[in-house]
Structure formats: C-alpha cells, structure tokens
VEXTORMI-104463 format. One line per 8 residues: number of its first residue (from 1); their letters; for each residue x, y, z of N, C-alpha, C. Coordinates in steps of 0.2 Angstrom, whole numbers, plus 5000, padded with zeros to 4 digits. Example, Ala and Ser with C-alpha at 12.3 -4.5 7.8 and 13.67 -1.06 7.14 Angstrom:
residues 2
1) as) 5066,4972,5039,5062,4978,5039,5066,4984,5039  5064,4989,5035,5068,4995,5036,5064,5000,5039;
//
This chain:
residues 158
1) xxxxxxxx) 5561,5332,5483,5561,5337,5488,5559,5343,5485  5561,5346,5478,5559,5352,5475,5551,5351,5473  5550,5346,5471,5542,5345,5469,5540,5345,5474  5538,5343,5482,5535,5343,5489,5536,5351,5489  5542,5354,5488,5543,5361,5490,5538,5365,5487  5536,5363,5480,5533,5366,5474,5525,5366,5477  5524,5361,5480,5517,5359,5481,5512,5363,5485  5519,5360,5490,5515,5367,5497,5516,5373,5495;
9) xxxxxxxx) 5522,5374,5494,5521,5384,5490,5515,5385,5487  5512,5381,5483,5509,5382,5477,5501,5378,5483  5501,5374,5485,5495,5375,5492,5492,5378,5495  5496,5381,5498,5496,5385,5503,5496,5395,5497  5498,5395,5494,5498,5401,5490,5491,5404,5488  5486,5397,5485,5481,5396,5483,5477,5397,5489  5477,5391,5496,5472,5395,5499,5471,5400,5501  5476,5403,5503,5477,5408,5508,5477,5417,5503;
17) xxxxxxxx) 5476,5416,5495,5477,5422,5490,5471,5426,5493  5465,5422,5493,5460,5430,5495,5460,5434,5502  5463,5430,5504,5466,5435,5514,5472,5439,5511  5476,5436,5507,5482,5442,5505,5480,5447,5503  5475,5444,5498,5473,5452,5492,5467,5456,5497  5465,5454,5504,5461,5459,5506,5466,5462,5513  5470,5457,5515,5477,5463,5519,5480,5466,5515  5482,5466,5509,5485,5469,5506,5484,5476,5504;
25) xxxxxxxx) 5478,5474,5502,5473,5479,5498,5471,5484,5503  5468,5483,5509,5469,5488,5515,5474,5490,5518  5480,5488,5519,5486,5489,5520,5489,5496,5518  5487,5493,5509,5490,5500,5504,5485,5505,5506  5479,5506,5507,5473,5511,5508,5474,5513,5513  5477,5509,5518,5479,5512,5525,5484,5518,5527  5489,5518,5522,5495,5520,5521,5493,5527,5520  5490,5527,5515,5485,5534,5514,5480,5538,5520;
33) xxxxxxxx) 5480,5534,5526,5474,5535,5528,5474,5544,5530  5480,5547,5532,5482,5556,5532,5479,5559,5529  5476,5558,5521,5473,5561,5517,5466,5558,5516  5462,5555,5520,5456,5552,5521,5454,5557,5527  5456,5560,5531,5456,5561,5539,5452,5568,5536  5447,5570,5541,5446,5576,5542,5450,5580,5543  5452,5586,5542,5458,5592,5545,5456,5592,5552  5461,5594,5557,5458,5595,5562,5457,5603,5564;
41) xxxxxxxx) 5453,5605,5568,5449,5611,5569,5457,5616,5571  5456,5623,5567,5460,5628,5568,5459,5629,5576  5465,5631,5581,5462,5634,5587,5466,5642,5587  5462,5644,5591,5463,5651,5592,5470,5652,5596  5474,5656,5592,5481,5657,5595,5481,5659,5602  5484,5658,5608,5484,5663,5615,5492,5663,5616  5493,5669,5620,5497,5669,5620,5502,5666,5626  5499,5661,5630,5501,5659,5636,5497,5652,5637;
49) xxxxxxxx) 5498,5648,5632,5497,5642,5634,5496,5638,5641  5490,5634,5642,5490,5631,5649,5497,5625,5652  5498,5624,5657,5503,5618,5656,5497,5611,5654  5502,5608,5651,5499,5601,5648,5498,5598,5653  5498,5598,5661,5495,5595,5665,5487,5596,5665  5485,5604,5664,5481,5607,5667,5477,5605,5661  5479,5605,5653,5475,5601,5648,5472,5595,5649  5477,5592,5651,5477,5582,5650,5470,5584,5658;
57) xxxxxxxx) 5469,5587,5663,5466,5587,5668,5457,5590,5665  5458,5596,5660,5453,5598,5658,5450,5591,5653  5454,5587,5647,5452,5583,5644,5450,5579,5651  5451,5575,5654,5449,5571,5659,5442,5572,5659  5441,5579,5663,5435,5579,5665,5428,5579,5658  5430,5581,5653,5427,5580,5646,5427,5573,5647  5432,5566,5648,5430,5562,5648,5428,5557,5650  5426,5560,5657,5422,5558,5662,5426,5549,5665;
65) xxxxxxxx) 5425,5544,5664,5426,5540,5667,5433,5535,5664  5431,5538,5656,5434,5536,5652,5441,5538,5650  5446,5533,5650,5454,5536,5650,5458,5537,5643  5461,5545,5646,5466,5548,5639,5472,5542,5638  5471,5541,5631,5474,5534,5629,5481,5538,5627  5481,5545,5623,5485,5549,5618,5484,5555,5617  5489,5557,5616,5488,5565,5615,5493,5567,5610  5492,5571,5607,5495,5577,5601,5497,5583,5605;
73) xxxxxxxx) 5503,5585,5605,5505,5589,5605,5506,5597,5604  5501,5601,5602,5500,5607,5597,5508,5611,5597  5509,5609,5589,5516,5611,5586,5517,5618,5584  5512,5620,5584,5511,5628,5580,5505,5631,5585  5508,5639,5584,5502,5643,5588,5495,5642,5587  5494,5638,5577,5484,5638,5580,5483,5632,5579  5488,5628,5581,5487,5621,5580,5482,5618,5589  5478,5613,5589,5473,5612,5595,5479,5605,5598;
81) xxxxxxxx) 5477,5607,5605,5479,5600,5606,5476,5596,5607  5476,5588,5605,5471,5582,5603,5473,5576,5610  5467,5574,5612,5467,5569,5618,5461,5563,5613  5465,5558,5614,5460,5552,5610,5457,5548,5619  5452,5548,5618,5448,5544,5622,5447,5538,5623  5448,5531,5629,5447,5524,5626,5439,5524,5629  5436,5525,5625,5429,5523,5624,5424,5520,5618  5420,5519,5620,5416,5514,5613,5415,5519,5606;
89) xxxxxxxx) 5412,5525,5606,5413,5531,5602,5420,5531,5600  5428,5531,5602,5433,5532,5599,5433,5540,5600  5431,5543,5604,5433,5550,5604,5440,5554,5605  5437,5559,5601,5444,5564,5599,5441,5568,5602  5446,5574,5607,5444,5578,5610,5449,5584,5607  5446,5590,5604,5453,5595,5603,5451,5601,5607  5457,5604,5608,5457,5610,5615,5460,5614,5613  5459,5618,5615,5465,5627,5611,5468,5629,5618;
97) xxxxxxxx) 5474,5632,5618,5479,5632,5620,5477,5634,5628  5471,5637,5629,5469,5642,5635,5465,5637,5636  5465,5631,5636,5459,5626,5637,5453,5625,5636  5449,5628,5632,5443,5628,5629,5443,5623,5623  5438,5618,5623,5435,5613,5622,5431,5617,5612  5438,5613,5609,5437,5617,5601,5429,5613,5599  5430,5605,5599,5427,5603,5596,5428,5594,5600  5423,5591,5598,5423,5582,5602,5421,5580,5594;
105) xxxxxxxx) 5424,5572,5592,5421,5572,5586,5423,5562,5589  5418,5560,5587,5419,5552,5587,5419,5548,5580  5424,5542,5582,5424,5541,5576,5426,5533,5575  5421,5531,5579,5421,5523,5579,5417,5521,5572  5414,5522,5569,5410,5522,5563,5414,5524,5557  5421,5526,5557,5424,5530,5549,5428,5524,5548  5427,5526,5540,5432,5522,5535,5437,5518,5538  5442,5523,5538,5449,5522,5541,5448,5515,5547;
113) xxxxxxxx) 5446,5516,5550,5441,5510,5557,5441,5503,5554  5435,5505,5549,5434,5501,5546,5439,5496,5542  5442,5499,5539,5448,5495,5535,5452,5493,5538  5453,5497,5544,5460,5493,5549,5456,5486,5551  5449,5487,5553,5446,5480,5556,5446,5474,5549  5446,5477,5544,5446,5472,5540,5455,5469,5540  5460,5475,5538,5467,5472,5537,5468,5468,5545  5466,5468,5551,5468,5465,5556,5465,5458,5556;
121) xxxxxxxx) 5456,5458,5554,5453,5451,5553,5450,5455,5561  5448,5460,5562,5445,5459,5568,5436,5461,5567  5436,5462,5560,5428,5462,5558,5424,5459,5560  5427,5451,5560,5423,5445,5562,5427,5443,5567  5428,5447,5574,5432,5443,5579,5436,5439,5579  5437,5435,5584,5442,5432,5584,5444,5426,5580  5439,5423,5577,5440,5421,5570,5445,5422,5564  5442,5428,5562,5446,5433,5558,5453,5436,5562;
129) xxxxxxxx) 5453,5437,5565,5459,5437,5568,5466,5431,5567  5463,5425,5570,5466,5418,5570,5468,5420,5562  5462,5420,5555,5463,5419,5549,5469,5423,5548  5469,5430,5551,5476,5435,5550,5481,5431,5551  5482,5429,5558,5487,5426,5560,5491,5420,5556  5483,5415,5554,5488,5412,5546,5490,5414,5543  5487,5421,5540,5488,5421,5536,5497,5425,5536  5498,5427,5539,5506,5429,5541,5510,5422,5541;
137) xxxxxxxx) 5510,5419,5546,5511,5412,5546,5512,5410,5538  5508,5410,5536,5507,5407,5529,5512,5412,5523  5514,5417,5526,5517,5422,5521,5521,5419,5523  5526,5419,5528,5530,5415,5533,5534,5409,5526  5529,5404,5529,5532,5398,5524,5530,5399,5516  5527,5402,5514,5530,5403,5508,5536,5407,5505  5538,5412,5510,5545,5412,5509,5550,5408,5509  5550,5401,5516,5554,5398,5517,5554,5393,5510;
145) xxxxxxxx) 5547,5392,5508,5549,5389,5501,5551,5390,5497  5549,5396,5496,5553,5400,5489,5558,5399,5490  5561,5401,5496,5570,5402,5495,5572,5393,5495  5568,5390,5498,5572,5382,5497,5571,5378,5489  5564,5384,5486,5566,5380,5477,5573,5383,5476  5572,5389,5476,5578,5394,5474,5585,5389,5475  5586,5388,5482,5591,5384,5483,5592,5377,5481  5586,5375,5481,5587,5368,5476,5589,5368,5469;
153) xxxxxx) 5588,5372,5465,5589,5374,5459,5595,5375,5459  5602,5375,5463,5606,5380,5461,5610,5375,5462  5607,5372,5470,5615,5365,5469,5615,5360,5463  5621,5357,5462,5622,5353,5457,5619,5343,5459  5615,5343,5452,5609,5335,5454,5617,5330,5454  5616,5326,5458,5621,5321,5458,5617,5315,5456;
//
C-alpha cells in the first residue's frame, strides 16, 4: 500500500511540477501586484462632493453601453473615485468628486493581466484552464498521499 502511495505521489508530483512552478510563481508576483499598479490620479478637493448616484450615472454615460462592474470609493479629500468597466479595453474610469472625468486609462494589455491569465491557465483558453483545474486536483491528491505515507509510517507492520 505504502509503495502504490509512494508512486502516485511521486507521478503525479513529476507531471504536474512545471504548472506548479508557473501558478506558483505567478501567484507570489500577484501578491505584489499594489506595487506594480500605477498610482491613481490625485483629484482636486471639493467641497461638496456629488452623491455617488450622480457619479455611478456620470460614469455610465462615459461608458456608453458598457457596464460599471466596480467602483472605489474616494476615502480622502483628493482621493478620485474609480468605476471599472466590463469592456474588452478593461477600462478604469477616475472622477473627482464634483464629477469631472480626472483621467480614463485601459488596461487590458498590463502586466498584472497578464500573469493573472497565465496563474488561471486562461492564456490558452480553455485548455489551459482545464490544465489549472488539474492541476489543483492534483495538489488535492497529493496531500491525500502524503498524509496516507505519513500515516502508514507510523502504524505498527504486523
């Protein structure tokens, strides 16, 4: 039983190590992604902020057909407030508090994109995906193995 255990752990370990070492490896770079990001644009203090309907409605019209997926909340007087777009671009829209339109920046093309597409396996569609999915799966039973050497190991051989 311990040697079958040993095998698969050790099969499964082997094929599956170059998808660990690239979810892995983007995963850790992901974590970081806050300090990869552009700062976001200062916005000019006002003193009478619009209500966030009247934002969320001015973003709307900015984008056009396309729907506010998110929004940031401006936490400080020149902080912007931020509406993410679900369109093919990835558009960020930021707004200052009187509703003027700071800056639009897209970012279907950055880094950060990229490596999430790679740690998901959606680079190469759904293919890549599925391979994710193993390979979780596959993380899966190799814990169940481990912990079943481990516990082979420890009972007494009759």
């Amino acid at each position: 039983m311990r040697r079958s255990l040993f095998k698969w752990h050790q099969a499964v370990g082997a094929t599956l190590s170059a998808v660990f070492a690239v979810i892995a490896l983007t995963g850790a770079i992901l974590v970081f992604r806050g300090c990869m990001k552009t700062p976001a644009p200062s916005a000019p203090v006002v003193e009478q902020p619009l209500p966030l309907m009247e934002l969320l409605a001015r973003a709307q019209r900015e984008a056009g057909d396309e729907a506010i997926t998110d929004i940031a909340l401006a936490t400080e007087p020149d902080d912007p407030w931020v509406f993410w777009v679900d369109d093919d671009a990835e558009t960020v829209l930021y707004f200052a508090g009187d509703g003027a339109l700071i800056e639009r920046r897209r970012t279907a093309g950055g880094l950060t994109r990229l490596l999430f597409k790679l740690h998901t396996g959606e680079i190469i569609g759904l293919p890549g995906q599925a391979i994710a999915l193993a390979a979780g799966l596959g993380m899966l039973g190799l814990v169940a193995t481990g912990l079943g050497m481990i516990v082979s190991r420890r009972r007494p051989r009759g």
